[in-house]
C-alpha positions as CSV (number, residue, x, y, z in Angstrom):
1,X,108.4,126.8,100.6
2,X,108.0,127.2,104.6
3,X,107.4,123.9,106.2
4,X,105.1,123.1,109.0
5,X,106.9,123.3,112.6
6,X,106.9,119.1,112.5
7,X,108.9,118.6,109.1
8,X,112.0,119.2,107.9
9,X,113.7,118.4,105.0
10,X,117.2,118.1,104.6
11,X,118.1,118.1,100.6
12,X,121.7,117.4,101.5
13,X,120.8,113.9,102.1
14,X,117.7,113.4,100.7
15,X,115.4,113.1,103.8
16,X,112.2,114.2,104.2
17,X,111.2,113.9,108.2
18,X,108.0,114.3,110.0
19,X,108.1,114.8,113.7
20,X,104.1,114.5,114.9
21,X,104.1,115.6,118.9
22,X,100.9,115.6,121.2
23,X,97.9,114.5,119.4
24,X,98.5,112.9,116.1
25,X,95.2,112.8,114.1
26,X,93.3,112.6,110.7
27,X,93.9,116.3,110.5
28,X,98.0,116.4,111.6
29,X,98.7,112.8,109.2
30,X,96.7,114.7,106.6
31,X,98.8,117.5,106.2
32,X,101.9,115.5,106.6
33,X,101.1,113.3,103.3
34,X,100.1,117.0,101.6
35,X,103.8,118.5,102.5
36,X,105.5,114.9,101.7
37,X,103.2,115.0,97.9
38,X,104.1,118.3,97.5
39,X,107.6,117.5,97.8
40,X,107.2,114.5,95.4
41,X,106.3,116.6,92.9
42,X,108.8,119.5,92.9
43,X,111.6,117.6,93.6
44,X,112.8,114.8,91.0
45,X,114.9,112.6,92.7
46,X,113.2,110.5,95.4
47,X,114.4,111.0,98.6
48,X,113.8,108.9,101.7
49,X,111.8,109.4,104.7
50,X,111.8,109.2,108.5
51,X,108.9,109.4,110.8
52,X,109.8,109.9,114.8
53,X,106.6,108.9,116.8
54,X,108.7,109.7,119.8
55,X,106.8,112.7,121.2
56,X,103.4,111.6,120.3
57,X,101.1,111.5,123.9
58,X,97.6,110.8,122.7
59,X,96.3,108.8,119.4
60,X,93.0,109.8,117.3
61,X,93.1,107.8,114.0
62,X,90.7,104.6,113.6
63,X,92.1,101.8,110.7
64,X,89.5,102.8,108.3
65,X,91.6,106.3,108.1
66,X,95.1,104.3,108.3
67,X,93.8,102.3,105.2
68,X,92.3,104.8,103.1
69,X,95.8,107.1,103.6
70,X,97.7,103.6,102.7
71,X,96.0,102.7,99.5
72,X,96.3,106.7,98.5
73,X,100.0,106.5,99.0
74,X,99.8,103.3,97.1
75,X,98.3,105.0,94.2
76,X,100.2,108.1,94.1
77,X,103.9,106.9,94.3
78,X,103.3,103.9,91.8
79,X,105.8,103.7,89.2
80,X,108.2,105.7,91.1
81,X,111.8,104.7,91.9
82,X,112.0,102.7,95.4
83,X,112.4,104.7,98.5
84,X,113.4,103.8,102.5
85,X,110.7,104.8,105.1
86,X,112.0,104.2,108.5
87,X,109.5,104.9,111.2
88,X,110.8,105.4,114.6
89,X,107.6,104.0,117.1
90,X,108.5,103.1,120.6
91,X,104.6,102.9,121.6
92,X,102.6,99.6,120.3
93,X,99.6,101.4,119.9
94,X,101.2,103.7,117.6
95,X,103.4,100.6,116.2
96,X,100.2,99.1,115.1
97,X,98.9,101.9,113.0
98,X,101.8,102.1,111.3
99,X,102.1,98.0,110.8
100,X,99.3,98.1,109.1
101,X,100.6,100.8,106.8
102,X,103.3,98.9,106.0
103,X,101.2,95.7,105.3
104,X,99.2,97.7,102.8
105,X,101.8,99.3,101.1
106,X,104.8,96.2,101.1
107,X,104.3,96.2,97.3
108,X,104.5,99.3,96.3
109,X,108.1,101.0,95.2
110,X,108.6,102.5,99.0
111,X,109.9,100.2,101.7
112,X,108.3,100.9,105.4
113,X,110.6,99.4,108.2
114,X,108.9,100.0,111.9
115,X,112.1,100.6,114.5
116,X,112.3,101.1,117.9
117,X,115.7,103.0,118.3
118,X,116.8,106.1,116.5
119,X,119.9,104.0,115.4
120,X,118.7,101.3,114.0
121,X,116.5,103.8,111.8
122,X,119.4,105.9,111.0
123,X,122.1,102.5,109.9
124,X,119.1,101.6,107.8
125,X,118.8,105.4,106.1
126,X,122.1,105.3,105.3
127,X,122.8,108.7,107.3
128,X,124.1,109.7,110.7
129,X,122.6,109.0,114.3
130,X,122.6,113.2,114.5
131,X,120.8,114.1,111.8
132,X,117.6,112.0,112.6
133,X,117.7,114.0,116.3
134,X,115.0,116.7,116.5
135,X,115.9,120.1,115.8
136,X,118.9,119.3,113.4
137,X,120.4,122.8,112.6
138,X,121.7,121.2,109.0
139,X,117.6,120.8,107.8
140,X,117.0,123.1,104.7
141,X,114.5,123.0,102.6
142,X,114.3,122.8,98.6
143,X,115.6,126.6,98.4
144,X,118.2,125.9,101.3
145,X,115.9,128.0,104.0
146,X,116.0,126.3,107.2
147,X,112.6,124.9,107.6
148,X,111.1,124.1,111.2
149,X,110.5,120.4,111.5
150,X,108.1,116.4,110.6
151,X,106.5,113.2,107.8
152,X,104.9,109.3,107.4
153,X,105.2,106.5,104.7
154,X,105.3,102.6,104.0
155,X,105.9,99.1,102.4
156,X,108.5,96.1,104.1
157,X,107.7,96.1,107.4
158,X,109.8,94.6,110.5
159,X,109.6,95.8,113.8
160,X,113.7,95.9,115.2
């Protein structure tokens, strides 16, 4: 499967990242959560997620959109084993999209935690510093191509 130039996934440690840059909108978060269900449903194990706001320079969503993705998430990964989603936003305006994400999904099985450093992110994940840096060289995807690059996700939220 050839991956969109702002996702990678890198099946040697189970992380599925999205990587949004200029304008993130309905259309660009859309196709994120199609790639990350996609994935859900070929691959068996969960696997853990990382979303780096970082390059993002201009914002088009509106709540309604942020809620209606939320709830969708909610109801598509119910009953699934628990999974991290660490969200790298150094922006509030971006923060609060994602905040409200989080709210609306805390009680479902994956756990959203809002960070502002890579590092903090990456202790959280469980993986190294390097391979939540953009353009890792180690990112294959479920065949062991090397992909291109990018994802978003949801539940315990704390801003760090």
């Amino acid at each position: 499967m050839t991956l969109p130039a702002d996702i990678e996934f890198h099946e040697d440690i189970r992380l599925f990242i999205y990587r949004p840059s200029g304008l993130m909108d309905q259309a660009s978060v859309s196709r994120a959560v199609s790639v990350l269900a996609d994935h859900e449903a070929k691959l068996k194990e969960p696997f853990n997620r990382f979303s780096d706001t970082s390059a993002i320079d201009r914002v088009e969503l509106n709540y309604q959109y942020v809620i209606q993705v939320s709830l969708y998430r909610v109801l598509t990964y119910a009953d699934r084993p628990p999974v991290k989603s660490a969200i790298l936003a150094t922006d509030s305006t971006i923060g609060h999209y994602f905040q409200l994400h989080a709210i609306i999904t805390e009680d479902s099985p994956i756990n959203v935690r809002i960070f502002r450093q890579r590092q903090d992110a990456a202790k959280w994940l469980g993986v190294p510093l390097e391979r939540l840096v953009e353009n890792s060289s180690r990112a294959t995807d479920e065949t062991g191509s090397q992909p291109k690059k990018d994802l978003l996700l949801r539940s315990d939220e704390t801003v760090t």
